[in-house]
C-alpha positions as CSV (number, residue, x, y, z in Angstrom):
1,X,30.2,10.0,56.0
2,X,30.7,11.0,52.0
3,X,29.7,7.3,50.3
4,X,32.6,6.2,48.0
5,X,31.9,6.6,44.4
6,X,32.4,3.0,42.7
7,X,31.7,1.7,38.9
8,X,31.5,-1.6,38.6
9,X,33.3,-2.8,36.4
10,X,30.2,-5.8,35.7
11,X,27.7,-3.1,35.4
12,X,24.7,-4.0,32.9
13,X,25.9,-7.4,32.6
14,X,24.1,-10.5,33.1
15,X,24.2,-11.6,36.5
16,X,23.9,-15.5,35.2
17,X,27.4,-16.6,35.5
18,X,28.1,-18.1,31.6
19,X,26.2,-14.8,30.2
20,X,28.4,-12.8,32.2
21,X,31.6,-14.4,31.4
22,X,30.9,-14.3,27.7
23,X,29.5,-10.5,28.0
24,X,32.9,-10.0,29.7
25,X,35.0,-10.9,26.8
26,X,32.8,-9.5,24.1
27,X,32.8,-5.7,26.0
28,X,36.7,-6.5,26.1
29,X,36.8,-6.3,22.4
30,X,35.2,-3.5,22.2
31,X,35.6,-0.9,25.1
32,X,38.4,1.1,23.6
33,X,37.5,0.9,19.7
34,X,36.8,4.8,18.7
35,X,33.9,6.9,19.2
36,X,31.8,7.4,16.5
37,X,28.8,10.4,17.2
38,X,27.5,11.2,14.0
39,X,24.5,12.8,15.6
40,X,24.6,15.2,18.4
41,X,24.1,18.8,19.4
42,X,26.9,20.1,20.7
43,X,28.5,24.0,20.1
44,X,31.0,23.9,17.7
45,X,32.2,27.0,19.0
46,X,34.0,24.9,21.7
47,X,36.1,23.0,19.5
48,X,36.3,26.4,17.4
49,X,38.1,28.3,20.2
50,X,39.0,25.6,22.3
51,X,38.1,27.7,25.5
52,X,38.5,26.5,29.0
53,X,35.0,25.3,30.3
54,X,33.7,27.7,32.7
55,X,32.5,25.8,36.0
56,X,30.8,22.9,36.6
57,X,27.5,24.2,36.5
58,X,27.8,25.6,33.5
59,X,29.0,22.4,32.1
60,X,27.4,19.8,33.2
61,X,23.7,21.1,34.7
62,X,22.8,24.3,33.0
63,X,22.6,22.4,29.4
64,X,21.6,19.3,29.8
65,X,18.0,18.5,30.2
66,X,17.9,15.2,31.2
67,X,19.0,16.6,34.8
68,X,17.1,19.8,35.2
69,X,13.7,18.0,33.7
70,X,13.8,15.9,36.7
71,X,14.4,18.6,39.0
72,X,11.7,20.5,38.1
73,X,9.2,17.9,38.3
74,X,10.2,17.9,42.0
75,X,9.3,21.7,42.2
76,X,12.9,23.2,41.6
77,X,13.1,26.5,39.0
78,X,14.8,26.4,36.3
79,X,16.1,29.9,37.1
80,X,17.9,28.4,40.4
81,X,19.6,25.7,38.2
82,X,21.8,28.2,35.9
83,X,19.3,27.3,33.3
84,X,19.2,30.2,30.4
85,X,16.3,31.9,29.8
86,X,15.0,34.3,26.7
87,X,16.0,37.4,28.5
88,X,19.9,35.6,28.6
89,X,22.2,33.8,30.6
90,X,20.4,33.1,34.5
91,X,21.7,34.9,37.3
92,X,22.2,32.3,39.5
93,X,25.2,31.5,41.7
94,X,26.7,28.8,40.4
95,X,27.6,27.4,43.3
96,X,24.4,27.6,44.8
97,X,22.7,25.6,41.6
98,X,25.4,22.7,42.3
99,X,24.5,22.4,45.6
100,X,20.8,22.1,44.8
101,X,21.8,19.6,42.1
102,X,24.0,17.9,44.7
103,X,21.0,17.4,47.5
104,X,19.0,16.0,45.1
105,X,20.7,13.3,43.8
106,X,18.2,10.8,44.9
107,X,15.9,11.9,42.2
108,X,18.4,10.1,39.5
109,X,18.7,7.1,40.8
110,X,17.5,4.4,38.8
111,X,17.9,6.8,35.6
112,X,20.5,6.8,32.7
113,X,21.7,9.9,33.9
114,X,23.1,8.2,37.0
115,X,25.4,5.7,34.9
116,X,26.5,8.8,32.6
117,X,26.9,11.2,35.9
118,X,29.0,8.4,37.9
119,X,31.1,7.8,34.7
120,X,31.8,11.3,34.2
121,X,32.6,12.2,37.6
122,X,34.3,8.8,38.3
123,X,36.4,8.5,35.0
124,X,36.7,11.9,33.2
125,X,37.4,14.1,37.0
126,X,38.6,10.9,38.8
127,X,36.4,11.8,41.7
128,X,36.2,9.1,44.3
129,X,33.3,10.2,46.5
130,X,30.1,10.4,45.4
131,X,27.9,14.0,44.7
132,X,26.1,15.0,47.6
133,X,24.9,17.5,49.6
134,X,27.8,17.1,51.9
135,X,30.4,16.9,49.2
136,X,28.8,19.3,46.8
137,X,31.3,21.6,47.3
138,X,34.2,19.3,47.3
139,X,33.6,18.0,44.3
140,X,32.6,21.5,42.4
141,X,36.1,22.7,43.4
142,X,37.8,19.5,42.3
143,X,35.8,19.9,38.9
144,X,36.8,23.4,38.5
145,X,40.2,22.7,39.1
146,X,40.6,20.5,36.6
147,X,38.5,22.6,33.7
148,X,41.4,25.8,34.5
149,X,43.5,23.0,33.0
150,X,45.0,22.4,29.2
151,X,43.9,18.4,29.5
152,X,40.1,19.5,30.1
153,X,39.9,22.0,27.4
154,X,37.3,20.9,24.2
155,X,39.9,19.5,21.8
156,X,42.1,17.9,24.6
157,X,39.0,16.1,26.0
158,X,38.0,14.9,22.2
159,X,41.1,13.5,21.4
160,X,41.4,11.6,25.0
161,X,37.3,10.3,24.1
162,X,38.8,8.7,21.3
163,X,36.4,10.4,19.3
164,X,36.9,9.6,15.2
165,X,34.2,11.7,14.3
166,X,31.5,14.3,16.1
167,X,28.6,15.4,13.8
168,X,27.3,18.8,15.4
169,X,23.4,20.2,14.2
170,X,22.6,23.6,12.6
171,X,20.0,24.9,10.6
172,X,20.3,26.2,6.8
173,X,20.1,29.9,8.4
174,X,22.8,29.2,10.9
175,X,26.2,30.3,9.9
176,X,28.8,27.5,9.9
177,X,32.0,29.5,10.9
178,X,32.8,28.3,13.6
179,X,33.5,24.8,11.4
180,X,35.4,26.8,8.8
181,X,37.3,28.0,11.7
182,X,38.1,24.2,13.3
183,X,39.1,22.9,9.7
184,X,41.4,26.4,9.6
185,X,43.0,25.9,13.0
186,X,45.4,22.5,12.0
187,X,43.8,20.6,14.8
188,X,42.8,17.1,13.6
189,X,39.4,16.6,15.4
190,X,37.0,15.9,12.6
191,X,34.0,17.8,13.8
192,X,31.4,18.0,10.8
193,X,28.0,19.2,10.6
194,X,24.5,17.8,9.7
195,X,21.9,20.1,7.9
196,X,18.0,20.6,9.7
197,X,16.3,22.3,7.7
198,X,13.2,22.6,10.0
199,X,13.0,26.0,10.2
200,X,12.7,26.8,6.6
201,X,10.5,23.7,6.4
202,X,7.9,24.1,9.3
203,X,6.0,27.0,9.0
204,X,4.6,26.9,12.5
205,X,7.8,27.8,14.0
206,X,8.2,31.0,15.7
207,X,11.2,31.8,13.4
208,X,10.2,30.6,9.9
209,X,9.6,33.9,8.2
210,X,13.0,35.2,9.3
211,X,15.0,32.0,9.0
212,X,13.0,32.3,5.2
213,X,14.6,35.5,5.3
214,X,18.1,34.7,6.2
215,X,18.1,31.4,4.1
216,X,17.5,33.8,0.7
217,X,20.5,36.3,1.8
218,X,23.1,33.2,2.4
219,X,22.3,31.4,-1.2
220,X,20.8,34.4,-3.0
221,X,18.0,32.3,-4.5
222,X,14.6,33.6,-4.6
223,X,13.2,31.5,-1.5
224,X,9.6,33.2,-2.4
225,X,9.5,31.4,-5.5
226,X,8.9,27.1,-5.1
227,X,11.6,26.1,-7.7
228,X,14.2,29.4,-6.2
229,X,13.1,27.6,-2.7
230,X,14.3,24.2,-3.5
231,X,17.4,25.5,-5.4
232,X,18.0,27.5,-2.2
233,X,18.2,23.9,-0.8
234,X,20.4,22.5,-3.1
235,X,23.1,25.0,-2.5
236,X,23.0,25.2,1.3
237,X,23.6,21.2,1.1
238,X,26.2,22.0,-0.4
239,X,27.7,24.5,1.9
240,X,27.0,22.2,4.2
241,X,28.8,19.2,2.4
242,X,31.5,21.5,2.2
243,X,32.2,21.7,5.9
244,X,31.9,18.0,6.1
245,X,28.1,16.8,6.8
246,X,27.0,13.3,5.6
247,X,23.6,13.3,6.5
248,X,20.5,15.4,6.7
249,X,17.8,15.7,10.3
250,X,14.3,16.1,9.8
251,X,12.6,16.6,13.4
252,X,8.9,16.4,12.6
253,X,6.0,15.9,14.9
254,X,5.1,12.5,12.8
255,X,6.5,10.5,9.9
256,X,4.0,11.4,7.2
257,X,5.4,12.0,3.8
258,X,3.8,13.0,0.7
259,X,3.6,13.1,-3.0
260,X,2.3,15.7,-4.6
261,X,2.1,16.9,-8.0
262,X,4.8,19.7,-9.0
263,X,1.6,21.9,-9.4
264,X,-0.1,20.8,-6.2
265,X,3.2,21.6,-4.2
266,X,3.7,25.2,-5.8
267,X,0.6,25.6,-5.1
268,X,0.7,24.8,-1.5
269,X,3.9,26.3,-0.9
270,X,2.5,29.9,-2.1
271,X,-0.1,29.3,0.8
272,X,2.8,28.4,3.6
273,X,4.8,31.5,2.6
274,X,2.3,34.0,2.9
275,X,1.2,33.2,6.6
276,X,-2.2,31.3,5.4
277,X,-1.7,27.8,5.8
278,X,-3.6,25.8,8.3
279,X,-2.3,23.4,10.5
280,X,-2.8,20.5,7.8
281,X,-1.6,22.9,5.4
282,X,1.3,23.0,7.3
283,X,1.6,19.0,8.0
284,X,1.0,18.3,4.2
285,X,4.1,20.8,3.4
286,X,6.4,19.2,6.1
287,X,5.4,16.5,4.6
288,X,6.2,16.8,0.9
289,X,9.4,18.3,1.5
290,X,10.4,15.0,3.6
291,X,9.9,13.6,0.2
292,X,11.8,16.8,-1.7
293,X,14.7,15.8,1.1
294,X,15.1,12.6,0.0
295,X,15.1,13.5,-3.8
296,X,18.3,15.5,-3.0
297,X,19.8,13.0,-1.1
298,X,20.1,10.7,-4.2
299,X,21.2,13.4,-5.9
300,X,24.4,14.3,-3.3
301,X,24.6,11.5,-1.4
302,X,23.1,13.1,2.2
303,X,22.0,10.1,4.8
304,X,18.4,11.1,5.7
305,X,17.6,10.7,9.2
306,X,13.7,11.3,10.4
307,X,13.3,12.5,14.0
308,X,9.5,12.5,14.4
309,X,6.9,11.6,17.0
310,X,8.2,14.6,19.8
311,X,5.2,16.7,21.4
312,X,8.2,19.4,21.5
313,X,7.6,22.3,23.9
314,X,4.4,21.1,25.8
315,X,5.3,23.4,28.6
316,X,3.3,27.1,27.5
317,X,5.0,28.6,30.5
318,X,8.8,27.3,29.8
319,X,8.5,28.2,26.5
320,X,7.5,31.3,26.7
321,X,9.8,32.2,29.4
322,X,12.9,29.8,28.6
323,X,12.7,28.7,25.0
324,X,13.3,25.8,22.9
325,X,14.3,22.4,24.2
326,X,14.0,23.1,27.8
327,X,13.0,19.8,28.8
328,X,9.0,19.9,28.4
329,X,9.1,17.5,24.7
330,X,6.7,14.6,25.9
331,X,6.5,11.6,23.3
332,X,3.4,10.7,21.4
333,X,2.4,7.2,19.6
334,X,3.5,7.4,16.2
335,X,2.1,5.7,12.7
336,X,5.0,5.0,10.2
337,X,3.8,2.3,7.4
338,X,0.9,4.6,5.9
339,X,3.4,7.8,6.9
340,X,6.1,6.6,5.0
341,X,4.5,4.8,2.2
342,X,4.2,7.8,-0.1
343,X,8.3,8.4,0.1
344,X,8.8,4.5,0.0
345,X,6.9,4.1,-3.6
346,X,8.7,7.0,-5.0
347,X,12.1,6.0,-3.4
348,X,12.1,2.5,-1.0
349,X,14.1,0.3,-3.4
350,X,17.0,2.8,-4.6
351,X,20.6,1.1,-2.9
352,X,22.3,5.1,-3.5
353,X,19.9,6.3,-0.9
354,X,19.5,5.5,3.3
355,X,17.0,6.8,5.3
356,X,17.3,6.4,9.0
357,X,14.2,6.6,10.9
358,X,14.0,7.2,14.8
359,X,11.0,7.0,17.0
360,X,10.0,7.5,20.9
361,X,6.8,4.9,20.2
362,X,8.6,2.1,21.1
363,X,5.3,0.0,20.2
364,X,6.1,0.4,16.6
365,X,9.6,-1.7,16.9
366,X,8.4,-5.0,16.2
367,X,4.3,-4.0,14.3
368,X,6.0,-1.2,11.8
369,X,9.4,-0.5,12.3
370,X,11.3,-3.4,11.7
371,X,9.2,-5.2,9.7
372,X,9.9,-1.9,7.1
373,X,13.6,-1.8,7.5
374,X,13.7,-5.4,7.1
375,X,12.2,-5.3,3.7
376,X,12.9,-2.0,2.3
377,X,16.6,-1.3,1.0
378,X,16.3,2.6,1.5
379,X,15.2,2.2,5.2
380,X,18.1,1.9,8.4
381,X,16.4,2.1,12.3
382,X,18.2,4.6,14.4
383,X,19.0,3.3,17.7
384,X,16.7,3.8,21.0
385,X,16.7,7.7,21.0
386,X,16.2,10.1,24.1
387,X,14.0,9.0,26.7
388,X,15.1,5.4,25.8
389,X,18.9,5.9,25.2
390,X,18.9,3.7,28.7
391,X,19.7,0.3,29.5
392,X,16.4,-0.7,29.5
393,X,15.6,1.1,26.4
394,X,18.2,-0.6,24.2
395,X,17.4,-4.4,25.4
396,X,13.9,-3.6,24.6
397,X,14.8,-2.4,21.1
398,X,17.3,-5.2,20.6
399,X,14.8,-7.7,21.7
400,X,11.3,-6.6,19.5
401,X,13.8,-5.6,16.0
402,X,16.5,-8.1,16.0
403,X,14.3,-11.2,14.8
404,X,12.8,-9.0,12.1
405,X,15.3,-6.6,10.7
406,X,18.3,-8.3,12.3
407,X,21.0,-6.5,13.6
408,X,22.5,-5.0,9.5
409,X,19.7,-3.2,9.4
410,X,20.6,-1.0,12.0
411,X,23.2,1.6,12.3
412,X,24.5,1.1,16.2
413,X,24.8,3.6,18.3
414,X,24.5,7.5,18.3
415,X,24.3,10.0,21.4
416,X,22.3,12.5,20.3
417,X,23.9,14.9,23.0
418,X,24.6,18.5,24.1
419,X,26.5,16.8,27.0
420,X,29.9,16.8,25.9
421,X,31.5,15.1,29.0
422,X,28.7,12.5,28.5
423,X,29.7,11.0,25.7
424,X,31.8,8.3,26.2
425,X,29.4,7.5,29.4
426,X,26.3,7.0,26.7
427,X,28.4,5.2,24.2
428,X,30.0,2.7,27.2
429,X,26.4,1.9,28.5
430,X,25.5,1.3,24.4
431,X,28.6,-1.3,24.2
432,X,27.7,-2.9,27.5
433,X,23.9,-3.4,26.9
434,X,24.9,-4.7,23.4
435,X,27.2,-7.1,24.4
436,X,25.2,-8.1,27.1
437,X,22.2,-9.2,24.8
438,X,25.0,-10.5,22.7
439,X,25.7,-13.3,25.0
440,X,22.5,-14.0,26.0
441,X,22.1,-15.2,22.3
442,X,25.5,-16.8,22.7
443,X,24.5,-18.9,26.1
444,X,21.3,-19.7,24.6
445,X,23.5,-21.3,21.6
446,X,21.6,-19.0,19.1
447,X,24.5,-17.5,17.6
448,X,28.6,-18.6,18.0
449,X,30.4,-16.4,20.3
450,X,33.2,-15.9,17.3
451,X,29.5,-14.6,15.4
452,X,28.8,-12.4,18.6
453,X,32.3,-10.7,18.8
454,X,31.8,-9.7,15.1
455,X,28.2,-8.4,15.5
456,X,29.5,-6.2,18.6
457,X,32.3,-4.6,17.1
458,X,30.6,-3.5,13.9
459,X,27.2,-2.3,16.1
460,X,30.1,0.0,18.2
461,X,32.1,1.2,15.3
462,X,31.7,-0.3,12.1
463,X,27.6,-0.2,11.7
464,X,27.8,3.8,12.5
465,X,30.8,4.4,10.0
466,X,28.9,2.6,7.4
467,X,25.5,4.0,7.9
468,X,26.8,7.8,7.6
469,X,29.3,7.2,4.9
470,X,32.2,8.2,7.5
471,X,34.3,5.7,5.7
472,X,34.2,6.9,2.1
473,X,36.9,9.3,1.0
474,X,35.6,13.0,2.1
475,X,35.4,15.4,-1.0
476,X,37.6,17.7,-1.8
477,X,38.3,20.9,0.1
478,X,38.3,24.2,-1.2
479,X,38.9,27.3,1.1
480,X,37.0,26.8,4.3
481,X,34.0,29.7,4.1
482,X,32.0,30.7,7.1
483,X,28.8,30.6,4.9
């Protein structure tokens, strides 16, 4: 017999009767404020053509790799999951993936992609049996259904998130028409971009020369040339200011910044251009240009976020055969008061500028993190990112950064997602863990409950709008270019 598929509607809450009652009427205040995701990866092209949403697979498995990480450690290819590969989209049946996906549901239990599957399924599809392997194809018709409708097109599905704001990624050689189009099309979904610069920045990547390339032809500076290369920067900010980015992403394998005398960085950057530098060659440069980054920001007015502290494509074989992010980035311990100290004497006590720094070593919350972001003006922590965007993940940053850096010196929630249909899952989990620790503070009568109802509605909404300058007036338009 198919098992019913139930949310509770206590889920992640105390199970202490006072903590629960006063998690209760804090999540109240907050479950149905907007969505604010001003950090995320996914395709603008969907909100750019507002296309139905192929099948379920498609959807929901073959991008996100939080689901087919797991099944691959059991033994599953990628190749039977729908998963893309270099060579293009798989050849897989996607019925057949589902069903795999569907017998396997065991694996996730436990994991944060149960709560966001159950939510998605249960909420967004209004399924009332859970996946299985004998409802697997039940439920992929009853999916498929739906997406052949108007209501689960991209911009129908936005606007019924609630979603104020969406902040896609691309890269300074990406084009941005697809956002040119959005702004163009009279819909009012405010979908903006971020700029990564990585691959113009990291000369290890497989693609640096011809991202170089491409990054020359789109602002016709001289990117050969160190002072042409950082102009070049200048003006693809603001292209990308233009089509509505607040902030900057910087995803570098460690937080090291760096100093270096004009002289010393021409220098260096002559020997990263011509295919000679050495792996700390190549560290050093990501390294000053962290510090170039931030320069601009106080120039424009960009929110700096730093990613680092990903082992990213550990897997030879997937990455050779499937790419980029294809679920094989492992985390690694990460140092961030001598790494950031170079940027932090040139920059750490400006008020125009915020830096947001991330990390997947959660054993630098309470020795480095927040002992910097609760001294330095220029420094904001990011919220519990990627493998701990869980329940368990945000108590545990909550509980070793609130006593340092407090809760203002944080910027609440982001998703971080390709998963569309995910992200009012990830961003109800956020509220509930919140507000849970929120009235364990309350119960313990550290904090007033009237206290606590503030501090939750500013960590879902207020905090996020703050820290990425959502609430100041966006510049003025021009004519929307696809540059």
């Amino acid at each position: 017999m198919a098992r019913p598929l139930t949310l509770h509607e206590d889920r992640l809450f105390s199970p202490e009767p006072a903590a629960r009652a006063v998690a209760r009427r804090l999540y109240a205040e907050v479950k149905d404020l907007p969505i604010i995701s001003p950090h995320g990866h996914t395709d603008p092209s969907w909100f750019a053509l507002n296309q139905p949403f192929p099948n379920a697979t498609e959807l929901l498995l073959a991008p996100d790799h939080y689901l087919y990480r797991m099944l691959y450690s059991q033994g599953i290819p990628l190749e039977s999951l729908g998963v893309p590969s270099r060579a293009g989209m798989s050849s897989a049946d996607p019925r057949k993936a589902w069903r795999t996906f569907a017998e396997n549901q065991h694996l996730f239990r436990g994991t944060p992609s149960a709560l966001w599957l159950a939510h998605v399924f249960s909420v967004v599809f209004g399924l009332d049996v859970a996946l299985s392997a004998e409802t697997a194809d039940l439920c992929y018709d009853a999916i498929n259904e739906k997406l052949a409708t108007d209501a689960f097109r991209p911009r129908a599905l936005f606007d019924r998130f609630r979603i104020e704001a969406l902040a896609t990624t691309e890269g300074p050689q990406e084009s941005l028409h697809h956002h040119a189009a959005i702004r163009q099309s009279g819909w009012g979904g405010k979908v903006i971009t971020a700029y990564r610069p990585d691959p113009v920045i990291d000369c290890e990547h497989e693609q640096f020369q011809g991202a170089l390339a491409r990054f020359g032809e789109i602002t016709g500076q001289d990117v050969m040339s160190w002072q042409g290369y950082l102009e070049a920067h200048r003006v693809r900010r603001g292209q990308f200011m233009a089509a509505g980015a607040t902030s900057t992403d910087h995803g570098h394998p460690t937080a090291r910044t760096a100093d270096l005398s004009a002289a010393d960085a021409e220098a260096l950057f002559r020997t990263v251009t011509c295919g000679k530098a050495t792996s700390a060659e190549a560290e050093l440069f990501r390294a000053q240009m962290l510090t170039e980054m931030a320069r601009m920001s106080l120039d424009d007015g960009l929110v700096m976020q730093i990613h680092p502290g990903s082992f990213r494509n550990h897997n030879r074989l997937i990455f050779d055969r499937y790419g980029r992010d294809k679920g094989a980035d492992i985390p690694m311990q990460t140092e961030f008061v001598q790494a950031l100290k170079p940027l932090l004497d040139r920059f750490g006590n400006e008020r125009d500028l915020t830096v947001i720094v991330f990390t997947l070593d959660e054993t630098s919350y309470s020795r480095e993190l927040a002992p910097l972001a609760g001294h330095y003006p220029v420094l904001k922590l990011g919220p519990s990112w990627w493998f701990h965007d869980s329940p368990e993940g945000m108590r545990r940053f909550r509980e070793q950064t609130t006593e340092t850096a407090g809760f203002y010196n944080t910027v609440g929630f982001n998703d971080d997602t390709r998963a569309f249909l995910s992200i009012p899952a990830r961003h109800d989990v956020a509220r509930r863990v919140d507000c849970n620790f929120l009235a364990r503070l309350v119960t313990e009568h550290r904090i007033e409950e009237d206290e606590a109802r503030e501090v939750a509605v500013d960590l879902a909404y207020n905090l996020p709008r703050r820290a990425y300058r959502l609430d100041q007036p966006a510049p003025a338009e021009g004519p929307a270019q696809a540059v």
